[in-house]
N, C-alpha and C positions, 0 to 999 in steps of 0.2 A: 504494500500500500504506500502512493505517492507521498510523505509528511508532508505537513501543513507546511504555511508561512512562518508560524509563530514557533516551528519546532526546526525549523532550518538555520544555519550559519547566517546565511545571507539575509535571511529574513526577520533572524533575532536582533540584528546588525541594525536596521532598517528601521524595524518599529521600535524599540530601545533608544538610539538615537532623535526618532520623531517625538518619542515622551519624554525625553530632555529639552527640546526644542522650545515644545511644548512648555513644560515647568520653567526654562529659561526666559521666555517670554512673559511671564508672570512676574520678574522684577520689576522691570518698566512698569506693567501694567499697575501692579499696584501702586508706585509712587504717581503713578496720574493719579489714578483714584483716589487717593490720599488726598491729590492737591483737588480735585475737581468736588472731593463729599467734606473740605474744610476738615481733615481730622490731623491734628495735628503729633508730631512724633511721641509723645508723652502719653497721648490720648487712648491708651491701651485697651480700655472700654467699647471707643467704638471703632476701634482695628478687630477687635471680637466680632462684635457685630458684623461689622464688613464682610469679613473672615465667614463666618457663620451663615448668611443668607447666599455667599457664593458656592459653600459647598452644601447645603440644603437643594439650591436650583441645581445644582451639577448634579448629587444625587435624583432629584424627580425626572432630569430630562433623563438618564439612564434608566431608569424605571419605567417612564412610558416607553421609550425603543424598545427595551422589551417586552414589552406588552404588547409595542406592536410585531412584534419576529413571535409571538403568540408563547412566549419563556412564561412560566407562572410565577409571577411577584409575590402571590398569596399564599402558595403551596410550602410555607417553610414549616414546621414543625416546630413545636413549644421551645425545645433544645437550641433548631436551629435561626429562632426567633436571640435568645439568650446571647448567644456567640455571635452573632452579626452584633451585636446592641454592643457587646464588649470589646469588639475589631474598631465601632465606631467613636467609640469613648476614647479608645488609645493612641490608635493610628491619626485618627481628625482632630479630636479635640484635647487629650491632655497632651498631645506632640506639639499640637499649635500652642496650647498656652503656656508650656514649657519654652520653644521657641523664642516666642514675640517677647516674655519678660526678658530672657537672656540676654536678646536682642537690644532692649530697652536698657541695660546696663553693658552693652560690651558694642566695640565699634562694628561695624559693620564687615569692615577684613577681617578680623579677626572670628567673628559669626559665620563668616562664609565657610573661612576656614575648620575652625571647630567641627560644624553642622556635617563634613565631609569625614570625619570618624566615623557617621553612621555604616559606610563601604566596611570599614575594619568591624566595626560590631555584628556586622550580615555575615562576614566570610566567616568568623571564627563562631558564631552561633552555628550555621550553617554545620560545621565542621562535626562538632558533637551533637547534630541532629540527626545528619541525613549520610550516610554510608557512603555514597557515588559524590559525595560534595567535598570531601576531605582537604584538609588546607595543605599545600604543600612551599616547594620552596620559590617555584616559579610565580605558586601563585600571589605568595605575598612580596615577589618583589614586581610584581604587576600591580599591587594595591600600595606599593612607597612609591613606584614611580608616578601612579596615576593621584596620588596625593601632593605628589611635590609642583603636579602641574597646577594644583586648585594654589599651593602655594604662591608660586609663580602667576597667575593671572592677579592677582591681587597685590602685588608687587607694584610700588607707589602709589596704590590708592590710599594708606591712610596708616600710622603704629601701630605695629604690631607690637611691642613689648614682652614683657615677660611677665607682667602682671596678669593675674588669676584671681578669680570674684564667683563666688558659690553662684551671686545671684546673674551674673553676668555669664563668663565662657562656659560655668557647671553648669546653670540650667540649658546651655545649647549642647552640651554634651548629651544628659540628661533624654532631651528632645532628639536625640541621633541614638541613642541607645533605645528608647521609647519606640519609633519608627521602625528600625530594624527588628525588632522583637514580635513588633504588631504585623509586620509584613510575611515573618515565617510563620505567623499564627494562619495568617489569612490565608496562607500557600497552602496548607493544612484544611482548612474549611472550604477551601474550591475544589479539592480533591469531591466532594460529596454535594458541591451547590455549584452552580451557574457563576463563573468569575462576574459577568455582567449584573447580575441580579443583585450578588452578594455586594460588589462596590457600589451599586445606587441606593442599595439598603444602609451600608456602612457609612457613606458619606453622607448623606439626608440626616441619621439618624448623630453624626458628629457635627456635621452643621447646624442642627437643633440645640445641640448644648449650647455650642459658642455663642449662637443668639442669645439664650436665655442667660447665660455669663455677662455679654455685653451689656444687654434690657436692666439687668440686675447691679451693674455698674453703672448706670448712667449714659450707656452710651449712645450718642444720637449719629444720622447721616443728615446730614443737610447740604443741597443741592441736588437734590435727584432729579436727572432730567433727563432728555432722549440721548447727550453726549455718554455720563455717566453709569444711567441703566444699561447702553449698550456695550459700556464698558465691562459692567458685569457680569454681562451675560456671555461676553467673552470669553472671562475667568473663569462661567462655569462651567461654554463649552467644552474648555482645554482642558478643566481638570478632570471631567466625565468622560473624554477621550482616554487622556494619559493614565489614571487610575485604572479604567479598564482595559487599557494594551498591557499597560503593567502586572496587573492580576492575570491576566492571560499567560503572557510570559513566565511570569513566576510561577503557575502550576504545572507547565510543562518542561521547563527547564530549571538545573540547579542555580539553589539562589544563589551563590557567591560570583556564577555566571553574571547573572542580571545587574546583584547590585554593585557590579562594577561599572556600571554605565553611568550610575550616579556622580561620578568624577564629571561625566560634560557639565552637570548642570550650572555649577558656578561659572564654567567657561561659556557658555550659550549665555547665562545673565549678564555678566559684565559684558561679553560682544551685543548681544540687543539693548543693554540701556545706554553702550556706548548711539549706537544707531538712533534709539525714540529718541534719548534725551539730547540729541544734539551735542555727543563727547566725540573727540576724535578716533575712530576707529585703528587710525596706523600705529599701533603699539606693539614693540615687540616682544610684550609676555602673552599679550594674545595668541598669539603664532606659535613661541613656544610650548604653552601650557598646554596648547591642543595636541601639538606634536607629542610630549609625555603623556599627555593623557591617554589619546589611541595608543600608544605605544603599552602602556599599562593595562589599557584594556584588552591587546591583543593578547598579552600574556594571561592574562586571568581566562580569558575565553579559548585558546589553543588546545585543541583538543591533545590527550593526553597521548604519548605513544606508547602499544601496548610492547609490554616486555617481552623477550625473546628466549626461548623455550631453552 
């Protein structure tokens, strides 16, 4: 039987890199939004909010697609009710609110970088999970090189220092340990549910907290208009896309495969916000960091040669 797209080299390659693309284009996006719904960097409340109503709408429009490809939304079982609610707790929302506060005390380089541990918390979780995912030598020096590249693209944007803050680069650790945890969880729950069903379930049901966090904080949107709404609806397409490539992939292929793909995303955000925001594109850690990056990635994904009798 021909494999699929999503279980071929070429085609892991392909949609992987389109769900970095994806997530990469969501720094920009949100620093418009930011500017266009008046919230401003402090305003942690209603970056929740924001946060929350974008991945609610990503979740429902997954959920009607399926409904319209005739998948059963409703057909989950008490159990499998429980375990989606707990995928969307972890993965959407305590990952985000670990995140954003981190964020909120630590610079932005420095968060990029951090947030990119979560690649090391997936291989080596991975490792003592799943038999065929085992960590070896090639493949963690696929995960320093494709690290050194997240290093390097961030390279003069801003100090990096040596300083260390529970509530600043801990809780981005935190939020990267959180993510990878919730991801092997969910590769486990797709095995027995619809990858598409389970992400619009998981993301609705984490975009619901974040709302009711933000609502509960104070936090308001003001400016909602057709630039803005469309803005968002952006956000949600991309994340109801890339969620559910990503869930896909992830159940058919080993995770320390996949989440080494994670290394583009910081490099896809700093090259698009170089682009929306009007920053000069010709920089040379651009170039490099991608160059280590794939280079990292190819190791980590190289298939293994088998031994010789």
């Amino acid at each position: 039987m021909k494999p699929s797209l999503y279980q071929t080299r070429s085609g892991v390659f392909a949609l992987a890199t389109l769900c970095c693309i994806l997530w990469g284009s969501a720094y920009p996006a949100i620093k418009n939004g930011y500017a266009l719904l008046h919230i401003a960097p402090a305003d942690i409340a209603s970056q929740m909010l924001f946060a929350g109503w974008r991945f609610a709408l990503a979740g429902l429009i997954l959920l009607v697609v399926a409904a319209a490809m005739k998948k059963s939304i409703l057909g989950l079982s008490g159990r499998q009710v429980g375990q989606v609610a707990l995928l969307g707790l972890t993965q959407t929302a305590i990952q985000y609110v670990f995140f954003y506060i981190g964020l909120a005390h630590a610079s932005g380089v420095k968060s990029s970088i951090m947030n990119a541990t979560g690649v090391f918390f997936s291989v080596v979780l991975a490792h003592f999970i799943y038999a065929n995912d085992r960590l070896n030598g090639r493949k963690a020096l696929g995960c320093l090189i494709g690290f050194l590249g997240v290093v390097v693209v961030n390279l003069g944007g801003g100090p990096l220092g040596f300083d260390f803050s529970l509530l600043g680069e801990g809780f981005v650790i935190i939020a990267a340990f959180v993510l990878a945890a919730a991801s092997i969880y969910g590769k486990r729950l797709s095995a027995d549910m619809d990858p598409m069903v389970m992400t619009g379930w998981q993301l609705f049901v984490g975009g619901a907290i974040l709302v009711l966090i933000g609502m509960v904080g104070g936090g308001q949107l003001e400016g909602i208009d057709l630039q803005s709404g469309g803005l968002l609806l952006y956000m949600a397409l991309l994340s109801s896309v890339a969620f559910a490539v990503w869930s896909l992939l992830l159940k058919h292929n080993p995770v320390g495969m996949i989440a080494a793909f994670n290394f583009l995303i910081p490099v896809f955000g700093v090259s698009l916000s170089a682009i929306f925001l009007g920053e000069s594109l010709l920089r040379w850690s651009y170039l490099a960091a991608l160059i280590l990056v794939c280079a990292g990635i190819w190791l980590v994904t190289r298939p293994s040669t088998p031994a010789k009798a």
